[in-house]
C-alpha positions in Angstrom: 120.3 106.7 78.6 118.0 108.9 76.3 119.1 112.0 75.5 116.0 114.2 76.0 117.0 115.3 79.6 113.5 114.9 80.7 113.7 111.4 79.4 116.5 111.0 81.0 115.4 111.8 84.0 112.5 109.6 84.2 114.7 106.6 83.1 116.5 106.9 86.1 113.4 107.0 88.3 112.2 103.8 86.8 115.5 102.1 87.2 115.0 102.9 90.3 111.6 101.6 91.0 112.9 98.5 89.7 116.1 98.0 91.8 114.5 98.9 95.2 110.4 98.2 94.8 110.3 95.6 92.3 113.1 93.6 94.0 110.6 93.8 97.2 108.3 92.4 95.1 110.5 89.7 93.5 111.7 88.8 97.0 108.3 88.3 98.7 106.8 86.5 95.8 109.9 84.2 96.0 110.3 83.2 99.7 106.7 83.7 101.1 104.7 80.7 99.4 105.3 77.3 99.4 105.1 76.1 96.2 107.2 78.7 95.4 109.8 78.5 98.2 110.3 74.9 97.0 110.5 75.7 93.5 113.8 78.4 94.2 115.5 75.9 96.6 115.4 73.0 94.4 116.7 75.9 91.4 119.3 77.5 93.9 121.0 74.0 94.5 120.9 72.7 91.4 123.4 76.0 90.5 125.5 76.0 93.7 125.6 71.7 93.7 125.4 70.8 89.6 127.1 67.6 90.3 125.0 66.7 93.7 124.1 68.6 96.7 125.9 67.2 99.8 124.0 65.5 102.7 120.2 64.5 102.2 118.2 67.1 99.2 115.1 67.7 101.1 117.1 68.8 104.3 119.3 71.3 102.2 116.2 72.6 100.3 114.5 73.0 103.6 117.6 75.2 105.0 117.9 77.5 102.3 114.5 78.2 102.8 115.1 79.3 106.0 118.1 81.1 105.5 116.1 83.0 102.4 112.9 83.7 104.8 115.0 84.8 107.3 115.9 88.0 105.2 111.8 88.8 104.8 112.9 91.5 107.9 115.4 93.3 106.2 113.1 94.1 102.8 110.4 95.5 105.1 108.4 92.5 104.2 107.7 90.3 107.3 104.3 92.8 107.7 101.9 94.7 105.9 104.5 95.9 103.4 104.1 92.6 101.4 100.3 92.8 100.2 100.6 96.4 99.5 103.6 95.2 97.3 101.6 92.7 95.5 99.2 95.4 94.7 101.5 97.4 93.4 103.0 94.7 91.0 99.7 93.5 89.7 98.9 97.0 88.9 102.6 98.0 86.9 101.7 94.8 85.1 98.8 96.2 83.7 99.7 99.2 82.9 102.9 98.5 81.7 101.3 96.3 79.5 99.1 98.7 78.0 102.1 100.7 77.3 104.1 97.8 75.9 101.3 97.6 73.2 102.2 100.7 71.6 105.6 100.9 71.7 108.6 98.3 71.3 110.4 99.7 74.6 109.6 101.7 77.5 110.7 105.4 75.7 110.2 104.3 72.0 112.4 102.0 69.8 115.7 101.6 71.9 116.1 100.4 75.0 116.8 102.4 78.2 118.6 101.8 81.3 114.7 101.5 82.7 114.4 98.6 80.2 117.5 96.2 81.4 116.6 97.3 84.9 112.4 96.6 85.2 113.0 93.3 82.8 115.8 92.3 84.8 113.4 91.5 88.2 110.7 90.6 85.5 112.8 87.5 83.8 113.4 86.3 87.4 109.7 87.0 88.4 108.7 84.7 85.5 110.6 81.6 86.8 108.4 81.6 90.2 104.6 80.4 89.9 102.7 82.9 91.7 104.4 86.0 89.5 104.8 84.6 86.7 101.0 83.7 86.4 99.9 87.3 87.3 102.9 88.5 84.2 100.7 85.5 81.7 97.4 86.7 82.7 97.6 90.1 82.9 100.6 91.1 80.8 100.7 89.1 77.1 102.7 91.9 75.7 105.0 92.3 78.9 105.7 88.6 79.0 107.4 89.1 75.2 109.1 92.0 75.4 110.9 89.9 78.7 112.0 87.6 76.4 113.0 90.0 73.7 114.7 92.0 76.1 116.8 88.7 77.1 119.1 90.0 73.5 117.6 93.0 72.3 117.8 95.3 69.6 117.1 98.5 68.6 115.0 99.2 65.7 115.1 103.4 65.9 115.6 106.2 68.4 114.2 107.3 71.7 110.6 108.8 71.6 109.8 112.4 72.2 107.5 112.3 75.8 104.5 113.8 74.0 104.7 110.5 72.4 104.7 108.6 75.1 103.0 110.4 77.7 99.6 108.8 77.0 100.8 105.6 78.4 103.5 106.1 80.1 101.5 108.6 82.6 99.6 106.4 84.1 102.5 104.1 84.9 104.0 107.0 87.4 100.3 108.6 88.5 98.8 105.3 89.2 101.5 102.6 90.4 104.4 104.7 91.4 103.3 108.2 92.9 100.6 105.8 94.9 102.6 103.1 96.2 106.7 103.4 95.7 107.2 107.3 95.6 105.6 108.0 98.9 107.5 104.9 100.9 110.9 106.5 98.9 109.9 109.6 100.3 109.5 108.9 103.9 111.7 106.3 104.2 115.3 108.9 103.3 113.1 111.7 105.6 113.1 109.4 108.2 117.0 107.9 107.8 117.5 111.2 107.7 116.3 112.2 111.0 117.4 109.2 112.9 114.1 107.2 113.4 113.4 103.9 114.3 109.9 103.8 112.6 107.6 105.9 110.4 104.4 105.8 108.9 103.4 105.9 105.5 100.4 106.3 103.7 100.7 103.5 100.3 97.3 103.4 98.3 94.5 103.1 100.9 96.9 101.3 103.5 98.7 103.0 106.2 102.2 101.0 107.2 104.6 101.1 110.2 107.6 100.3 108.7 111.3 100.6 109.8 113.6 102.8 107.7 116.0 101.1 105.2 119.2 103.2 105.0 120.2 101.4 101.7 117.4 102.4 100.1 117.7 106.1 101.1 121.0 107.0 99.8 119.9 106.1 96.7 116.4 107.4 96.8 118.5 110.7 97.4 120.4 110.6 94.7 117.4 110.9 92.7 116.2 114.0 94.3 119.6 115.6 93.8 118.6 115.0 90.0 115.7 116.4 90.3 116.8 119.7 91.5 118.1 120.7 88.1 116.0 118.6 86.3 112.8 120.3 87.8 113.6 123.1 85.7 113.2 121.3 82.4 109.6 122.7 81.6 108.5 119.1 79.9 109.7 116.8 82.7 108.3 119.3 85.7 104.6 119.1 83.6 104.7 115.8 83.7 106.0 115.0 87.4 102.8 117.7 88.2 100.4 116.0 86.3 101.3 112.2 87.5 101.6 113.7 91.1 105.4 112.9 91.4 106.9 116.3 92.1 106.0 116.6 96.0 107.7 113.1 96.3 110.8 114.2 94.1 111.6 117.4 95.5 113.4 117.8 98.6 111.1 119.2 101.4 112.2 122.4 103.1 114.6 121.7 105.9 115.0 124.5 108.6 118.4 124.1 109.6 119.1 123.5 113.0 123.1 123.3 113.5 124.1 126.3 115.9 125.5 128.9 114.2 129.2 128.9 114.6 129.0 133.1 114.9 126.6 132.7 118.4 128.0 131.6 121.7 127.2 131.3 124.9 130.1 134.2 126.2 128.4 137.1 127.8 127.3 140.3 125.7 129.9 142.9 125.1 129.8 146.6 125.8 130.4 149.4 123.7 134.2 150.1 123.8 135.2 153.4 123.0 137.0 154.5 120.0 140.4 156.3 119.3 142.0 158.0 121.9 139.3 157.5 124.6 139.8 153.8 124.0 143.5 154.2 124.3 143.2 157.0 127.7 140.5 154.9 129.4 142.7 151.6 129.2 145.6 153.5 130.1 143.9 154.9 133.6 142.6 151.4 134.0 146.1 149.9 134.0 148.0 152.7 135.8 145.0 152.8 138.6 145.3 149.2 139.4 149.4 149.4 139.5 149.3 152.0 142.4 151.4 150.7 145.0 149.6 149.5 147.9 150.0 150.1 151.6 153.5 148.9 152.6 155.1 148.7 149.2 158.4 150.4 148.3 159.2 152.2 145.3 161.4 149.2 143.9 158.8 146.5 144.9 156.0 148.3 143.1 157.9 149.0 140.0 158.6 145.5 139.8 154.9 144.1 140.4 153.6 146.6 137.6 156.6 145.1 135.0 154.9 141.5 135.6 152.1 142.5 135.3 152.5 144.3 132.3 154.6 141.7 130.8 151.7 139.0 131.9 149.4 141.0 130.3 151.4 141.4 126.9 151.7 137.7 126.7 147.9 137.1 127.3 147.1 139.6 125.1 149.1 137.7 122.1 147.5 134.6 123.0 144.0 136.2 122.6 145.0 137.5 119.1 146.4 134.2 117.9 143.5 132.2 119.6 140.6 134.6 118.5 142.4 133.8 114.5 142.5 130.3 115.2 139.4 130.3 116.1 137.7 131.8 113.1 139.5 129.9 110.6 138.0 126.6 112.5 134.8 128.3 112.6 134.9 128.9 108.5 136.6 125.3 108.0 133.9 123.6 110.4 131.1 125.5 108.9 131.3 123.8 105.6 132.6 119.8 107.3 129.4 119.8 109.1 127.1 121.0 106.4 124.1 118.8 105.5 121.9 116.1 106.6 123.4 112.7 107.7 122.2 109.3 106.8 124.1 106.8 109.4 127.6 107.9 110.1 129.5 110.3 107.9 127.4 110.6 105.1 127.1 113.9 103.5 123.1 114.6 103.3 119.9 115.8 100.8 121.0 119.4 101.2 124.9 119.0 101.3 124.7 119.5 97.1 124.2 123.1 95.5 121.2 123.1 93.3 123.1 124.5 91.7 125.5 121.6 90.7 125.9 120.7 87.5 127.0 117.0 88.3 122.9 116.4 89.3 122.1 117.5 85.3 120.1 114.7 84.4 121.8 114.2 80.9 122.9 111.7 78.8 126.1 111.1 80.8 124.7 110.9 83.9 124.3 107.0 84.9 122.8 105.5 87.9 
């Protein structure tokens, strides 16, 4: 991980984009065209069965193609959500490319967390047809650094991101904040508030997807980076002028819990203070232990001592319950703090911004 913070930072997005957009992209390619269905079987078996698949090799081939096809629904990608991916991809290509030819790795000489991640889907890209002839075509230098970055070595330090910006720019303001920032984006909005679809806005296509939990907790994490990092003057320029921040930073959230303070008891009256407090509640008690019509002396002495005693007891209950009740109030407050992603997961606003474990710094590893 770079040092620079702001590098940093933007490592981690990229790592990102790779582990949850570029393995959409690596997954549709794979198990949504023939020839290349085929292609992965015949590979997958030959590692699972290296000394002979069992039963007849067609009919296995054709069932791990199912079972692999089968799992289109749960990347998003048995819709409109795979075109818009292949878009995507042919454009990273292309600009990655162009940013491959000026610099050994993605943030200058050494490479990043972003590097092992992005080649990582790229290397198994290449061993499909379909990719792998848009990575030859379009991406000559992006094809060699993969196979450099299959044992690679650094020859010098990170870049500074004035350095790098010229290239590495367009990557995030053309590819990402188009396509991957603004599915991110909606996708943890929408986990968060519980919805069984959304729409999204990716390029000029508009997509009715399902959320992906998965993919939201960790397209969280990433914002709760961002909410230190955003003060790093370098990396908040840059996020502005790619148009990243609005995707990065967490939307204002009104929030609606009840507060613990309000109930639904009735409104209380003014009670009077000092002595008239103590005189009013003593002719309130002594008025209502007059003895009634037909009591003796004896029998109304005794009612007013249980009733007295009745009334100390509740009295002491009230106190105890009424402290009870506002240390559950103070302990609840904080339990039930945040947004919830699926059950019992703390939420986008459940960390300070003030926290320094979202410091995007050199320590801080995906």
């Amino acid at each position: 991980t770079p040092a620079d913070p702001a590098l940093a930072f933007l490592a981690c997005v990229l790592e990102e984009y790779a582990d949850v957009w570029l393995a959409k992209a690596a997954f549709h390619y794979r198990w949504t065209r023939k020839k290349d269905q085929r292609l992965a079987a015949q590979r997958s078996i030959e590692e699972y069965y290296p000394s002979g698949a069992p039963g007849e090799r067609r009919a296995t081939e054709d069932l791990a193609i199912e079972n692999m096809a089968g799992q289109l629904k749960t990347m998003q990608l048995d819709g409109d959500l795979g075109p818009v991916v292949e878009k995507s991809f042919k454009k990273f290509i292309k600009l990655l490319d162009d940013h491959l030819k000026k610099h050994l790795f993605i943030f200058g000489d050494r490479p990043s967390i972003a590097d092992f991640a992005i080649a990582g889907q790229l290397i198994q890209m290449m061993k499909d047809p379909t990719p792998a002839k848009i990575i030859e075509k379009d991406g000559e230098f992006v094809a060699k650094w993969c196979e450099f970055m299959s044992a690679p070595t650094a020859s010098g330090p990170f870049a500074a991101l004035d350095d790098l910006k010229e290239t590495l720019a367009p990557i995030f303001a053309d590819d990402l904040a188009a396509f991957f920032l603004p599915w991110a984006a909606e996708n943890l909005e929408n986990s968060l508030a519980g919805a069984e679809t959304f729409e999204v806005a990716l390029g000029k296509d508009k997509l009715t997807l399902a959320p992906l939990r998965s993919a939201a907790r960790s397209f969280r994490e990433l914002r709760r980076k961002f909410v230190t990092g955003q003060a790093i003057e370098a990396l908040k320029a840059f996020t502005d002028e790619t148009a990243a921040t609005v995707f990065l930073q967490r939307p204002p959230r009104q929030d609606q819990r009840p507060d613990p303070k309000q109930d639904a008891r009735p409104p209380r009256t003014e009670a009077p203070e000092g002595d008239a407090a103590e005189d009013e509640t003593t002719e309130t008690a002594e008025a209502s232990e007059q003895p009634r019509d037909g009591d003796t002396s004896d029998e109304a002495n005794r009612k007013r001592k249980r009733r007295r005693r009745r009334r100390g007891g509740r009295n002491r209950a009230e106190g105890e319950g009424v402290s009870a009740e506002a240390g559950s109030d103070q302990d609840g407050d904080d339990s039930a703090s945040g947004d919830e992603i699926g059950s019992g997961e703390a939420g986008d606003d459940a960390v300070s911004a003030a926290s320094d474990d979202n410091a995007p710094d050199a320590d801080d590893k995906d």
